[in-house]
C-alpha positions as CSV (number, residue, x, y, z in Angstrom):
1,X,-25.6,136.0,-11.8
2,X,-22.5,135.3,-9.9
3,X,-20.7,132.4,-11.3
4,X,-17.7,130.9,-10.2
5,X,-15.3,130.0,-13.2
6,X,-11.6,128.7,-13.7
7,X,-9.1,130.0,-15.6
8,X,-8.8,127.3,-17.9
9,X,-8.3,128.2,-21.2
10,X,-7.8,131.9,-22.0
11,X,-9.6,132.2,-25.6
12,X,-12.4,130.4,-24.9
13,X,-13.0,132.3,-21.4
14,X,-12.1,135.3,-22.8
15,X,-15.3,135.1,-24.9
16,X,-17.7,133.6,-22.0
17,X,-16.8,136.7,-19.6
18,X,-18.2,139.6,-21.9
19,X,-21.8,138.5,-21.0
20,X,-23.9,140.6,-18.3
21,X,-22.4,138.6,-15.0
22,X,-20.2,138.8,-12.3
23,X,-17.2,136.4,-13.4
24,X,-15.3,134.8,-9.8
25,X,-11.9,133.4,-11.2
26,X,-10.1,131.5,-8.5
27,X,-6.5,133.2,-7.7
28,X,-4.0,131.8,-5.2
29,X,-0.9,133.5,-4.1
30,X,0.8,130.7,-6.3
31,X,-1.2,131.1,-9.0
32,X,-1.1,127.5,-9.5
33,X,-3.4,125.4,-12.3
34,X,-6.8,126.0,-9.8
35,X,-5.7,129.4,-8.8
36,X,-4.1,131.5,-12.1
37,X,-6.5,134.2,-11.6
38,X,-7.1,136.8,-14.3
39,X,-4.5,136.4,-17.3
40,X,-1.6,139.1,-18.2
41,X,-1.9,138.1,-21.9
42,X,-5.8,138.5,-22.9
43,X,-8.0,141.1,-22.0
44,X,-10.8,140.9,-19.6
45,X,-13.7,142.8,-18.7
46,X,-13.8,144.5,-14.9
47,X,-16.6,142.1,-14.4
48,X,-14.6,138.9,-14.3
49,X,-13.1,139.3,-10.4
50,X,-10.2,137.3,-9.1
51,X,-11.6,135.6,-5.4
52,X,-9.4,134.1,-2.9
53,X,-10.6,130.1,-2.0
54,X,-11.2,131.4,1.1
55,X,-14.0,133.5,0.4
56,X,-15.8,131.4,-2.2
57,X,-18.1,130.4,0.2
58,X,-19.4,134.0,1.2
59,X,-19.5,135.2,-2.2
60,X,-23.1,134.7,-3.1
61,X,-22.4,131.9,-5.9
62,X,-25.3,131.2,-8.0
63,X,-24.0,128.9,-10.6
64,X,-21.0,126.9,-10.9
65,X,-18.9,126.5,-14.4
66,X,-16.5,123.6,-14.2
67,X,-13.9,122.8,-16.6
68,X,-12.0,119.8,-15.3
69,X,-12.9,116.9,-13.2
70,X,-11.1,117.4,-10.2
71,X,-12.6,120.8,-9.7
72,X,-16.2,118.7,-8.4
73,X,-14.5,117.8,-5.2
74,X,-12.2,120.9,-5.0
75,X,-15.8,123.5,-5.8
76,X,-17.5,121.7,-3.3
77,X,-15.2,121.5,-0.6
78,X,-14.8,126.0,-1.4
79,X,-18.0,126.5,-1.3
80,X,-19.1,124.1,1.7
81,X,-21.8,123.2,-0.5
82,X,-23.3,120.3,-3.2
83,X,-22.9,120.6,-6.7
84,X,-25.8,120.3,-8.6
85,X,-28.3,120.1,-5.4
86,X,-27.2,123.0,-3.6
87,X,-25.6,125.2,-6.4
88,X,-26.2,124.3,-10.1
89,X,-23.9,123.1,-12.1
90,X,-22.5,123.0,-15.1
91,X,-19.4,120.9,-16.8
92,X,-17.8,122.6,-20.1
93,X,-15.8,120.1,-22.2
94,X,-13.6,121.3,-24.1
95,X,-11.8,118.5,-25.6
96,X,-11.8,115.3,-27.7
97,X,-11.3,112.1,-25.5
98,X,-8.1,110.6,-25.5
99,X,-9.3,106.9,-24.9
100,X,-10.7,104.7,-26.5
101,X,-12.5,106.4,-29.3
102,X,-15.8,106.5,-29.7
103,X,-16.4,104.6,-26.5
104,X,-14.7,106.4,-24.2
105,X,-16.9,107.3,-21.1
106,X,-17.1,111.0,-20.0
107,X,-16.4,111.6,-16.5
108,X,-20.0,113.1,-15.7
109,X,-21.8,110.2,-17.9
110,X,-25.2,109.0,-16.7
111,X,-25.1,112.0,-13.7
112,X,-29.1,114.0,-13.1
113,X,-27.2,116.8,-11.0
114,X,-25.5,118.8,-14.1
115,X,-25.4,119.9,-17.6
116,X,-22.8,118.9,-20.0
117,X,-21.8,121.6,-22.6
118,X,-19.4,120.6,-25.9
119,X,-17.7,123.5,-27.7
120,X,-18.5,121.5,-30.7
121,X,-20.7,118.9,-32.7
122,X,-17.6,116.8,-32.9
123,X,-16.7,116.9,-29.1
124,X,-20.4,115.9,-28.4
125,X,-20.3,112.8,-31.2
126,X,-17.2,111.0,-30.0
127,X,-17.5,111.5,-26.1
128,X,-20.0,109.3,-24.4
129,X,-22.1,110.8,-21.5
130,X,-24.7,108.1,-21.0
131,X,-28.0,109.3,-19.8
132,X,-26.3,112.8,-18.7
133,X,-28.1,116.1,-20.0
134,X,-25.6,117.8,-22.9
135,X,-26.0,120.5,-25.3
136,X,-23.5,121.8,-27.7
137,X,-22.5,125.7,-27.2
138,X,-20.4,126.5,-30.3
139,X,-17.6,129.0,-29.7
140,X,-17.9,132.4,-30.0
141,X,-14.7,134.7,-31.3
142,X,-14.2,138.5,-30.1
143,X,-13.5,140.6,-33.1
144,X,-9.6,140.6,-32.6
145,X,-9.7,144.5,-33.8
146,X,-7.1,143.7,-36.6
147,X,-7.0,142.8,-40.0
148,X,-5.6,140.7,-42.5
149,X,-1.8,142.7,-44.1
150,X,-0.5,139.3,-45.6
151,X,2.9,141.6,-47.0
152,X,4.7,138.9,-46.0
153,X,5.1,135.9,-48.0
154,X,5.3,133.8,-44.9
155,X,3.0,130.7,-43.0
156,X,1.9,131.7,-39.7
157,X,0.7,128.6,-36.6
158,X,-0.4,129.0,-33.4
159,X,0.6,126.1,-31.0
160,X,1.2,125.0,-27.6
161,X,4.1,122.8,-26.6
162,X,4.1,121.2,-29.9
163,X,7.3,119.0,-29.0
164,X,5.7,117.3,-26.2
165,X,2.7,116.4,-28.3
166,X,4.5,115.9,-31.8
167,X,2.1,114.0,-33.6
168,X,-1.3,115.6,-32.4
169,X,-0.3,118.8,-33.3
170,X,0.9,117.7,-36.8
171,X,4.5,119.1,-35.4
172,X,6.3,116.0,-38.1
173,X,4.4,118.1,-41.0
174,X,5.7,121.3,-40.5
175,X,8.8,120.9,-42.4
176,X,7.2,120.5,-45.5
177,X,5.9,123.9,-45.1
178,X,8.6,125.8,-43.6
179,X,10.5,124.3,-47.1
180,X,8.2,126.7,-48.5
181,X,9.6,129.9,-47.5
182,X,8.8,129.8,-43.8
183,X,7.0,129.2,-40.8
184,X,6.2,131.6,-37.7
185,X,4.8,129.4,-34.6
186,X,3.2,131.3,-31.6
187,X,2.3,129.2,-28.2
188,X,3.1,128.1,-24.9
189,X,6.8,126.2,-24.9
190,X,7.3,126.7,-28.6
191,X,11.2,128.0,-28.3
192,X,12.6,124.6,-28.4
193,X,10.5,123.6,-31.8
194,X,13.5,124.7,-34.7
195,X,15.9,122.8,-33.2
196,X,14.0,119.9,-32.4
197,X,13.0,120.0,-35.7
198,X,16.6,120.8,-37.4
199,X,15.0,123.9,-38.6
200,X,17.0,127.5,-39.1
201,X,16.1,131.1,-38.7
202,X,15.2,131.4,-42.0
203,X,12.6,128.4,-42.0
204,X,11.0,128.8,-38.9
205,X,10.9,131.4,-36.1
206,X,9.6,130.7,-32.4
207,X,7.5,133.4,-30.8
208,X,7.2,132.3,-27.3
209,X,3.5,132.9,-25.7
210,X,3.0,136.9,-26.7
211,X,0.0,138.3,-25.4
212,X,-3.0,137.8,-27.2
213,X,-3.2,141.4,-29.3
214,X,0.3,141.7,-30.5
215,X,-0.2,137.6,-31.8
216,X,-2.6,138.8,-33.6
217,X,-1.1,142.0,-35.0
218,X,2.1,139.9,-36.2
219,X,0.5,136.7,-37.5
220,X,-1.9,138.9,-40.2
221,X,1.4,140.1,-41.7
222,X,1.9,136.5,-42.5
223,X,0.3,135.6,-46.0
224,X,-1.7,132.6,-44.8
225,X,-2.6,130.9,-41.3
226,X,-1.5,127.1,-41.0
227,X,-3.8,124.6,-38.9
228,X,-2.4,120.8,-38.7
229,X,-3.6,119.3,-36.0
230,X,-4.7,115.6,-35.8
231,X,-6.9,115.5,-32.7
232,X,-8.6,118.3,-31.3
233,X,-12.0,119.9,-30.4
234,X,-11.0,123.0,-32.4
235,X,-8.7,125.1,-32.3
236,X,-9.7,128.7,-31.2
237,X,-6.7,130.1,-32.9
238,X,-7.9,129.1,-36.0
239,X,-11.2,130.8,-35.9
240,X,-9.0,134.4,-34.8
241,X,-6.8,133.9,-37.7
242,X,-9.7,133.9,-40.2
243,X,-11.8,136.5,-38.2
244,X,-8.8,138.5,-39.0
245,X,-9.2,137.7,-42.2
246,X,-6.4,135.4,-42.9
247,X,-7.0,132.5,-45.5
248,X,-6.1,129.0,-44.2
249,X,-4.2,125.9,-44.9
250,X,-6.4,123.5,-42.8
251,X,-5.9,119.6,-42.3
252,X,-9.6,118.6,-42.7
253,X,-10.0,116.6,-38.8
254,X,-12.4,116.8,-36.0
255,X,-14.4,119.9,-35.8
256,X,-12.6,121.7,-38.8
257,X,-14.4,120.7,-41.0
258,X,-17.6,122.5,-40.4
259,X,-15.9,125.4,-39.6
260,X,-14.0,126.2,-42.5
261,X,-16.2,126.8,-45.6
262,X,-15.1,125.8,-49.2
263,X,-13.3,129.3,-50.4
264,X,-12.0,130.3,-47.0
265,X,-8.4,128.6,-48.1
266,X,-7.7,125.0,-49.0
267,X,-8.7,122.0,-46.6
268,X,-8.0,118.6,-46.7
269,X,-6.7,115.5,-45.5
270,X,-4.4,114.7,-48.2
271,X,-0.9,116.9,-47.3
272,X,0.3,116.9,-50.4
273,X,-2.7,119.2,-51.7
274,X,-2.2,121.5,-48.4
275,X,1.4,121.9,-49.6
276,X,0.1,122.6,-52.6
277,X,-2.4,124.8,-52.0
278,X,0.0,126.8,-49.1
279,X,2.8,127.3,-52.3
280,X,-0.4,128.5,-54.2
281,X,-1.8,131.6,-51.5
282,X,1.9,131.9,-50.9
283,X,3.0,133.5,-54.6
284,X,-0.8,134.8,-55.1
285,X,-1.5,137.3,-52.7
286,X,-4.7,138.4,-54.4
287,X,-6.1,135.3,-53.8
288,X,-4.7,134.6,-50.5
289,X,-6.8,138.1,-49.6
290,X,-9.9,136.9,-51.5
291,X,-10.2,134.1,-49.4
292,X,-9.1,135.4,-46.5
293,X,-12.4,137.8,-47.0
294,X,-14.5,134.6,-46.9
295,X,-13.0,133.5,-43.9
296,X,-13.7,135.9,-42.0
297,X,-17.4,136.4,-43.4
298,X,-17.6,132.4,-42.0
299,X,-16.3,132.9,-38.9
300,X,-18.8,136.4,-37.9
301,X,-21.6,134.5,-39.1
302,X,-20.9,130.9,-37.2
303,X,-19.3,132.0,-34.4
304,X,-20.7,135.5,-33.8
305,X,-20.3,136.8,-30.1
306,X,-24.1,137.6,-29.7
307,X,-25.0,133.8,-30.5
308,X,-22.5,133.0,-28.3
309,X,-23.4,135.0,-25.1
310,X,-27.2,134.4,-25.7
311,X,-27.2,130.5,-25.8
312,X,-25.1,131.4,-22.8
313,X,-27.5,133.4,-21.5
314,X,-30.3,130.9,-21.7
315,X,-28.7,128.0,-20.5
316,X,-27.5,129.6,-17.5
317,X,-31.4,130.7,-16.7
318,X,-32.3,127.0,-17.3
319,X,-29.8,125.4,-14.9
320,X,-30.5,128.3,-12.3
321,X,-34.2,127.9,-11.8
């Protein structure tokens, strides 16, 4: 199939464009938030093309993936054709609403023209979509090619723009931890987190967005990987960490819950036991490798690619016929 998809978030479509079909990512000479094209920090397949708008209409489109709202009007007015009568359609959500929680209405509730997909059990409890068709597509995590060193007796967090968001991203917690012998972070606009913070060199470093692979390669040097986030669908950097083996230190919220088994790390919502436990993998780096092991063993099995790209598969036959 040809399917039209947006560059949205780069781990999660990183993983959707290694199945058998032409990928058309929307690129404009701005490479503005519709436009950004393929991404310089994660690696794609040849099969996921960059198209201009203007030739979104002649390319043959047989299904449409959206991401966002806006990107209805914006697909249709491309393409020069209807969503979900002309073309089929379907809406990936990847979040947890931000409203008024558990009643907050989806923006393609009680539609027949499209199927909703949630990226977890979580995302499909608390979001209401009315009468609108949904399934539930778990993630699926690309072996990152690298394992779990943990020399370092260091906490490792992937993040982005945790200043701006503060409390969802748990950003008022990491002191406690970087007390412990310190914190790397690794995101979008993370440079300005020590000092907002009041933190030093030697309790917390910034590494501003790297690309993907040499993320990865640094953070398994760390001893253990550090998850605090309040509200969120789930974060994929999380599921990398432990597929690279890392044992975790995991506030027990949203989705987490089901993806972190008992023995991958510690999980909880009390902080003083996550403190506790992070000071424990931190001076015992047998353990912190045992459960690191189990971590990853969770993460193959539950969010395999081949489960992944074959639920894929199906649905996108479904919504095409």
């Amino acid at each position: 199939m040809r399917i039209l998809i947006w560059h949205v978030h780069g781990s999660w479509t990183t993983a959707f464009v290694q199945g058998a079909h032409t990928y058309l990512v929307p690129a404009t000479p701005e490479r503005d938030a519709y436009g950004l094209g393929r991404p310089g920090t994660y690696r794609w397949p040849a099969s996921a093309v960059e198209i201009a708008p203007a030739e979104i209409a002649r390319a043959g489109v047989d299904v449409v993936v959206l991401q966002r709202p806006e990107e209805w009007e914006l697909a249709e007015y491309w393409l020069g054709r209807r969503l979900g009568r002309d073309v089929p359609v379907v809406y990936v959500e990847h979040n947890t609403p931000g409203g008024n929680v558990p009643s907050t209405r989806h923006p393609v509730a009680d539609r027949d023209d499209v199927t909703l997909v949630h990226v977890t059990h979580f995302n499909n409890l608390v979001w209401d979509a009315g009468a609108t068709a949904t399934r539930v597509i778990e993630h699926g995590i690309p072996d990152p090619g690298v394992r779990y060193l943990g020399e370092l007796p260091r906490l490792a967090t992937a993040v982005n723009e945790p200043v701006r968001r503060w409390r969802v991203t748990g950003t008022d917690l990491l002191p406690r931890f970087a007390a412990l012998g310190g914190v790397d972070v690794y995101g979008m606009r993370v440079a300005g987190l020590p000092a907002a913070l009041g933190l030093g060199r030697d309790r917390m470093v910034a590494h501003e967005d790297p690309p993907q692979a040499a993320m990865h390669a640094s953070v398994v040097r760390r001893r253990a990987y550090l998850h605090l986030t309040r509200w969120t669908s789930l974060g994929l950097s999380l599921l990398e960490a432990m597929s690279c083996g890392m044992p975790v230190v995991v506030l027990a919220t949203t989705e987490a819950v089901m993806a972190v088994p008992p023995g991958a790390g510690v999980l909880s919502t009390d902080v003083d036991e996550l403190v506790d436990g992070a000071r424990w993998l931190l001076s015992d780096a047998a353990a912190a490798r045992d459960r690191g092991a189990a971590a990853r063993r969770a993460v193959r099995e539950r969010y395999g690619m081949p489960r992944f790209l074959a639920e894929w598969d199906a649905l996108l036959k479904e919504v095409a016929a």
